[in-house]
MARBAGU-564688 format. One record per residue (C-alpha): x, y, z; residue number from 1; residue in three letters. Coordinates in nm, 3 decimals. Layout:
N
         u         v         w   num   residu
         X         Y         Z   NUM      ALA
...
***
This chain:
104
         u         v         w   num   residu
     1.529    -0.745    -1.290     1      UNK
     1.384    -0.680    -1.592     2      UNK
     1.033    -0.660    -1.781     3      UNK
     0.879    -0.904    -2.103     4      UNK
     0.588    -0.788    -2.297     5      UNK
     0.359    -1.014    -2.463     6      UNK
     0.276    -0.967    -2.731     7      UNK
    -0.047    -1.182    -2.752     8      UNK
    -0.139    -1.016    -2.477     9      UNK
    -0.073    -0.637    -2.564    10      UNK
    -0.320    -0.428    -2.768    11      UNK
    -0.045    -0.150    -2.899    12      UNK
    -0.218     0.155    -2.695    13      UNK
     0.156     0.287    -2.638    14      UNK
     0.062     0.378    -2.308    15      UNK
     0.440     0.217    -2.155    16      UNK
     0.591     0.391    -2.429    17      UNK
     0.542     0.741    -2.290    18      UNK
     0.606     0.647    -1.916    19      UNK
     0.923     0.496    -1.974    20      UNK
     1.217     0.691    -1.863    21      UNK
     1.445     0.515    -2.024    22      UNK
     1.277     0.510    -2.365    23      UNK
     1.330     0.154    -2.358    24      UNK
     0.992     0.029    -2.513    25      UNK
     0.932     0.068    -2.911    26      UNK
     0.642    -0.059    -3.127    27      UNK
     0.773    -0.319    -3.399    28      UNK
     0.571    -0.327    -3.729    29      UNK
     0.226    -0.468    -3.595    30      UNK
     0.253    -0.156    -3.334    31      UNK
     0.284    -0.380    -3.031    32      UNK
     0.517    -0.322    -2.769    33      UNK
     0.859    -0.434    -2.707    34      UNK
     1.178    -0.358    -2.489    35      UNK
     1.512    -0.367    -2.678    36      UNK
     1.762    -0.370    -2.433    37      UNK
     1.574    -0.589    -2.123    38      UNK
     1.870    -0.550    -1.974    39      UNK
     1.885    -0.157    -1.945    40      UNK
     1.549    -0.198    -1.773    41      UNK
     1.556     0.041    -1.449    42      UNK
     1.263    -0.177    -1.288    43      UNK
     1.060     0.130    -1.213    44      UNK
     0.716    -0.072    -1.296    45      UNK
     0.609     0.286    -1.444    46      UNK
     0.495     0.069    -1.749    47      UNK
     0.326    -0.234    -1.553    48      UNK
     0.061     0.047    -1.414    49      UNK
    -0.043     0.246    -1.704    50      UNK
    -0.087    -0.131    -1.904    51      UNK
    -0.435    -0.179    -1.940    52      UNK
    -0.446    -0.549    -2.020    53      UNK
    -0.160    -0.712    -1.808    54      UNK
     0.074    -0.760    -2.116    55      UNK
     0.376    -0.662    -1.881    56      UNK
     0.557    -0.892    -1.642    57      UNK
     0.819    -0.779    -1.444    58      UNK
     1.061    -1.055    -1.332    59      UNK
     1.229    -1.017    -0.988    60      UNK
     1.602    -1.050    -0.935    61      UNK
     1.720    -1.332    -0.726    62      UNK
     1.855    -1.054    -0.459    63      UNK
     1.505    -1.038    -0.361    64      UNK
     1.371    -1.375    -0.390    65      UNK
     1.289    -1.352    -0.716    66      UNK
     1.414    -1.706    -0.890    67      UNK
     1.139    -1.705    -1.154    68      UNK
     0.843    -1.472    -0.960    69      UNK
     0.731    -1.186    -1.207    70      UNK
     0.461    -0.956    -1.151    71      UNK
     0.239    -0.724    -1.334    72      UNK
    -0.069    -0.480    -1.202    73      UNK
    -0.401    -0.439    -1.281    74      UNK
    -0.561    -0.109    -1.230    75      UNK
    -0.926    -0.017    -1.113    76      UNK
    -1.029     0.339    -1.030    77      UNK
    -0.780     0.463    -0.775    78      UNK
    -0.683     0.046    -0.653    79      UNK
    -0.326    -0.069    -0.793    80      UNK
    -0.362    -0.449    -0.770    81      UNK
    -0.029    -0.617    -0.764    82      UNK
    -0.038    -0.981    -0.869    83      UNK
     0.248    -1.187    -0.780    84      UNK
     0.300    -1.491    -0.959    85      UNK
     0.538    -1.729    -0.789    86      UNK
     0.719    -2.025    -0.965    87      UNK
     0.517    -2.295    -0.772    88      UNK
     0.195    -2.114    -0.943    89      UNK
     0.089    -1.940    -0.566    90      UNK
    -0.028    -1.641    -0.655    91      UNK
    -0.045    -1.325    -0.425    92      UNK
    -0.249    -1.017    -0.455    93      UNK
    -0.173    -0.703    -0.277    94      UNK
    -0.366    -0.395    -0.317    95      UNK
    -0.272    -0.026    -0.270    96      UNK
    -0.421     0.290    -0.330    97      UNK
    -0.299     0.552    -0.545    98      UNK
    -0.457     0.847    -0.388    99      UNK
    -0.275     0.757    -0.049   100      UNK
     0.052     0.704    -0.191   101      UNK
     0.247     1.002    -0.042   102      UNK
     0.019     1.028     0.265   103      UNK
     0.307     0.926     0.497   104      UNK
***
């Protein structure tokens, strides 16, 4: 499991570069995003939410049905919206709230 910026996509707020725990994500000379070592990823999404134009997909592992699914989040007020892109282009949205995350 791992995250892929694009870089099209990303505007170089550096917003996943502070939530990373890893320190994984660096700007490269046109201050957009990046992730060096994909592969050192931790797949906590902490950089999907605080992206504020979609330019991060996270790619599920085959271990949990991933085979070409990613992901990436799109924020509004306190809704998370999760979009799930599957390989056969289904797409599935599932929204959660961040004010009752811990309310269990």
């Amino acid at each position: 499991m791992s995250i892929k910026i694009d870089l099209q996509k990303c505007v170089g707020c550096g917003k996943c570069l502070k939530v990373c725990p890893g320190n994984l994500i660096f700007k490269n000379c046109e201050s957009k995003a990046f992730i060096k070592y994909p592969e050192e990823c931790w797949g906590c999404t902490a950089c999907l939410k605080e992206c504020p134009v979609q330019a991060i997909n996270y790619y599920l592992g085959v271990d949990i049905g991933g085979k070409g699914t990613y992901l990436n989040t799109k924020k509004e007020k306190n809704l998370l919206h999760w979009h799930i892109f599957k390989p056969n282009k289904v797409e599935i949205i599932i929204t959660t709230n961040e004010t009752e995350g811990n309310k269990y």
